[in-house]
N, CA, C and O atoms as a GROMACS GRO file, in nm:
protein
  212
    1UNK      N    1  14.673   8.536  19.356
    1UNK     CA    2  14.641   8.658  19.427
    1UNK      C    3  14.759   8.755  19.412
    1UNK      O    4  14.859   8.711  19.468
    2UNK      N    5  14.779   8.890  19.346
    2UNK     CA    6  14.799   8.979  19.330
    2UNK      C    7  14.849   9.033  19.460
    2UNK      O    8  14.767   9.091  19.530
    3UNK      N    9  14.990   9.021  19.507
    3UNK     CA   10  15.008   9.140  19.648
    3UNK      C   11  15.127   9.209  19.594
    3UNK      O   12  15.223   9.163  19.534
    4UNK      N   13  15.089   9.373  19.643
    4UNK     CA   14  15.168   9.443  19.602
    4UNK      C   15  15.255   9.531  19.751
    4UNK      O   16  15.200   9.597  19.839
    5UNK      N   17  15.413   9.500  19.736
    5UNK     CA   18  15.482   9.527  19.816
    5UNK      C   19  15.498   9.656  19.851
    5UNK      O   20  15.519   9.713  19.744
    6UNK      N   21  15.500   9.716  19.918
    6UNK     CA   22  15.572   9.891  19.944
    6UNK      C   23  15.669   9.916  19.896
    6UNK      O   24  15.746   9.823  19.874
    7UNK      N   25  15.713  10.074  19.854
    7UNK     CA   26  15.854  10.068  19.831
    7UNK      C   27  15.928  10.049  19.978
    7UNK      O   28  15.874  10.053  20.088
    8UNK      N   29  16.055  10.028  19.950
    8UNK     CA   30  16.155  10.060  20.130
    8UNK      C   31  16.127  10.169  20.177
    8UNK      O   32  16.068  10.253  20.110
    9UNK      N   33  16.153  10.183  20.264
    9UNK     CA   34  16.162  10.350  20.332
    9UNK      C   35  16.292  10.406  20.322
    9UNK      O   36  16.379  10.382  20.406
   10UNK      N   37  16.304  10.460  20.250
   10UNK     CA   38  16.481  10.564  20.263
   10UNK      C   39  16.467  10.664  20.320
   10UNK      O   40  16.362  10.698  20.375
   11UNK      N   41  16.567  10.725  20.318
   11UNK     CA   42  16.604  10.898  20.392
   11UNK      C   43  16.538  10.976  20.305
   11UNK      O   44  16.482  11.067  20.366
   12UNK      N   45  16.523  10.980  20.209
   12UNK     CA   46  16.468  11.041  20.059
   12UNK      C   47  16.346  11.062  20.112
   12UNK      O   48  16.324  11.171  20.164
   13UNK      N   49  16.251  10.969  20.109
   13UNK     CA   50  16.160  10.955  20.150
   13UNK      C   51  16.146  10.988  20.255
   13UNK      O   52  16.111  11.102  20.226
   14UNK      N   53  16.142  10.987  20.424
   14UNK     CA   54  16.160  11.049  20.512
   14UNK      C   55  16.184  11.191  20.508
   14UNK      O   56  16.122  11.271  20.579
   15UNK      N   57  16.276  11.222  20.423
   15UNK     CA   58  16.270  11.369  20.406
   15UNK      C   59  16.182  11.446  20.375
   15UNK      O   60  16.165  11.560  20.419
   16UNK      N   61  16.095  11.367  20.265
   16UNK     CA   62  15.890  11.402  20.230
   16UNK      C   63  15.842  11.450  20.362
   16UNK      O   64  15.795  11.560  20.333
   17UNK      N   65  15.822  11.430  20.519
   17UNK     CA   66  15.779  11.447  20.590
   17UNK      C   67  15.814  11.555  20.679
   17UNK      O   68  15.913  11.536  20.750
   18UNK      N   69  15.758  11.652  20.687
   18UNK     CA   70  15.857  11.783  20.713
   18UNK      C   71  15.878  11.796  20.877
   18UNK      O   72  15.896  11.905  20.931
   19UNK      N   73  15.875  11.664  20.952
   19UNK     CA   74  15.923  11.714  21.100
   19UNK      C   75  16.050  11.626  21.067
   19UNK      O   76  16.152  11.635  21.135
   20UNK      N   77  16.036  11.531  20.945
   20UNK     CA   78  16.200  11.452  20.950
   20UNK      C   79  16.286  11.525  20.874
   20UNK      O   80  16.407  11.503  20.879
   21UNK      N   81  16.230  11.630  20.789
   21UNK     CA   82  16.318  11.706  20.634
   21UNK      C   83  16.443  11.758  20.752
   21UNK      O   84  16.541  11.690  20.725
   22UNK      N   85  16.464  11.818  20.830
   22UNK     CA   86  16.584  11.843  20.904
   22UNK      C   87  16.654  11.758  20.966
   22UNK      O   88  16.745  11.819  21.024
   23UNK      N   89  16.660  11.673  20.980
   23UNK     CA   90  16.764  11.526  21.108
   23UNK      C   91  16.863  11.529  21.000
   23UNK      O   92  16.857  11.574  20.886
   24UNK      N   93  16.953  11.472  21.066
   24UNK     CA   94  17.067  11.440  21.014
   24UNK      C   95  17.082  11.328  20.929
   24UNK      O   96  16.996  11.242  20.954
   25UNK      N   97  17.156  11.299  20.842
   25UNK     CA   98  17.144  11.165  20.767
   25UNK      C   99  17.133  11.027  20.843
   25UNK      O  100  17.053  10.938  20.813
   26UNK      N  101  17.232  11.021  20.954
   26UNK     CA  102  17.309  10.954  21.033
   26UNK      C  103  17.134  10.915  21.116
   26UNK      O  104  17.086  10.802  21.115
   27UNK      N  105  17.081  11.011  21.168
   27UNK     CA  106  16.929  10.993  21.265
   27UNK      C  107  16.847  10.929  21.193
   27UNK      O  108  16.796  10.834  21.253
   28UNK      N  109  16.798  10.950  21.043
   28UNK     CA  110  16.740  10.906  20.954
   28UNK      C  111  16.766  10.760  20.972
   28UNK      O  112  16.700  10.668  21.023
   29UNK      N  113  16.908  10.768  20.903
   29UNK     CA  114  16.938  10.567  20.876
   29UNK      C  115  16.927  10.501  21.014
   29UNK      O  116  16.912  10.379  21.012
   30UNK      N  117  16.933  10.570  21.152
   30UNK     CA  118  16.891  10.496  21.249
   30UNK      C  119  16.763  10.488  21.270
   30UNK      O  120  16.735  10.402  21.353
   31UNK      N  121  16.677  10.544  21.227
   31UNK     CA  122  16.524  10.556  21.228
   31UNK      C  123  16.528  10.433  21.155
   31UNK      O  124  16.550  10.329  21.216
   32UNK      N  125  16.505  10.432  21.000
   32UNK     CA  126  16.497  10.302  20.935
   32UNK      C  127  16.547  10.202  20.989
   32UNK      O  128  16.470  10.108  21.008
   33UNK      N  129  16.683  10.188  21.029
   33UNK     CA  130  16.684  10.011  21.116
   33UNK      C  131  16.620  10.027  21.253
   33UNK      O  132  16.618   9.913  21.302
   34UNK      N  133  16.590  10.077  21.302
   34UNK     CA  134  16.484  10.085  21.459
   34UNK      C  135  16.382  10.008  21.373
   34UNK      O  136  16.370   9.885  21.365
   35UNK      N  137  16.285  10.137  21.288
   35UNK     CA  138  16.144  10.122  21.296
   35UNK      C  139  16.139  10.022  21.207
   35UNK      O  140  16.236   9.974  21.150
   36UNK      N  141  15.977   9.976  21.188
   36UNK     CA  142  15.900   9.954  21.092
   36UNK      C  143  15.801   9.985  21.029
   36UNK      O  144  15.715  10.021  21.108
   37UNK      N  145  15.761   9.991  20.904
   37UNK     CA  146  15.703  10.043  20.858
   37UNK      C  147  15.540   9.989  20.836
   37UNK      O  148  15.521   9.872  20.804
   38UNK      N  149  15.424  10.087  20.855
   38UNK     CA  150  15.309  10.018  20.891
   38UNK      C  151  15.196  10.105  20.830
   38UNK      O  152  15.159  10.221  20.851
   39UNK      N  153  15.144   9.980  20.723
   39UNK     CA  154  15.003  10.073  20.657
   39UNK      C  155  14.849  10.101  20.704
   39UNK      O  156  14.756  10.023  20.684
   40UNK      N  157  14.841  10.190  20.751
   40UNK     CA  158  14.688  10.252  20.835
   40UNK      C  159  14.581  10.273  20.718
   40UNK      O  160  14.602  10.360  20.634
   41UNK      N  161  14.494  10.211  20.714
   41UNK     CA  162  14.387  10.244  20.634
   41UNK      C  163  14.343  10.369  20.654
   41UNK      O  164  14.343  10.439  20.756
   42UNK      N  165  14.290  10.397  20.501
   42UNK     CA  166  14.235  10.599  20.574
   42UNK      C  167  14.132  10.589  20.656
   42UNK      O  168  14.040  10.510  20.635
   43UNK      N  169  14.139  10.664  20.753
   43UNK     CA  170  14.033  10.661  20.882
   43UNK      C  171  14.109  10.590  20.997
   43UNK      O  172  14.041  10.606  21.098
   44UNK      N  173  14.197  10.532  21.020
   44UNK     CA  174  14.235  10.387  21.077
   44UNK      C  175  14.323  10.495  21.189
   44UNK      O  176  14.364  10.607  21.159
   45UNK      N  177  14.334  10.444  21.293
   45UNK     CA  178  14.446  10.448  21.388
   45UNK      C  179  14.544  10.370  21.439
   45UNK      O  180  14.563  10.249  21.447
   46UNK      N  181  14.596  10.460  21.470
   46UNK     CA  182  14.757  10.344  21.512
   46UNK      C  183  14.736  10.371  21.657
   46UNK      O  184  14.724  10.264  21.717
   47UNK      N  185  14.727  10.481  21.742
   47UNK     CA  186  14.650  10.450  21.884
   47UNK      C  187  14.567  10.543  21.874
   47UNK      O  188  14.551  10.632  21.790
   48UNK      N  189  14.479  10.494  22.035
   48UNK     CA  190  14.356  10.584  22.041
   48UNK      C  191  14.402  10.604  22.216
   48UNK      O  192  14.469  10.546  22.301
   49UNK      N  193  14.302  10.748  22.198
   49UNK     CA  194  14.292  10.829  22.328
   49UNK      C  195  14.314  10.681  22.462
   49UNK      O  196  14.258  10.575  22.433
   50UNK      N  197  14.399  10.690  22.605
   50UNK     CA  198  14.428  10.552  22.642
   50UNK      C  199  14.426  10.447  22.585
   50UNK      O  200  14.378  10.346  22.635
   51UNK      N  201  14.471  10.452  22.484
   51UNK     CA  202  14.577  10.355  22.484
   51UNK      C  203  14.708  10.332  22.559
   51UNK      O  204  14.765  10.439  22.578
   52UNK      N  205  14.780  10.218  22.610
   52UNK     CA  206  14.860  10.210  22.647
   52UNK      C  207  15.003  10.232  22.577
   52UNK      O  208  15.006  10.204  22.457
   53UNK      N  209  15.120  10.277  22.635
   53UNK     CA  210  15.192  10.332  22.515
   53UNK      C  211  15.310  10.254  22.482
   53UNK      O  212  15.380  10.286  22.386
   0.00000   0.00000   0.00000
């Protein structure tokens, strides 16, 4: 079976997203070790109206 990995998430990348294209480098690389990264099918949600947060 064929699985294909994501690339990493860098600052580079993050910067693609234009509410992150301004943060600082320093906010960025703390974003990446905080978060993780998570694939939503198209249509898919990550929450819905009440949901708990």
């Amino acid at each position: 079976m064929l699985s294909l990995k994501p690339a990493p998430v860098t600052t580079d990348l993050l910067r693609r997203v234009p509410v992150f294209a301004h943060l600082p480098e320093a906010k960025l690389e703390w974003m990446i070790a905080q978060g993780k990264a998570v694939k939503i099918p198209s249509g898919g949600l990550l929450r819905a109206e009440g949901d708990l947060a």
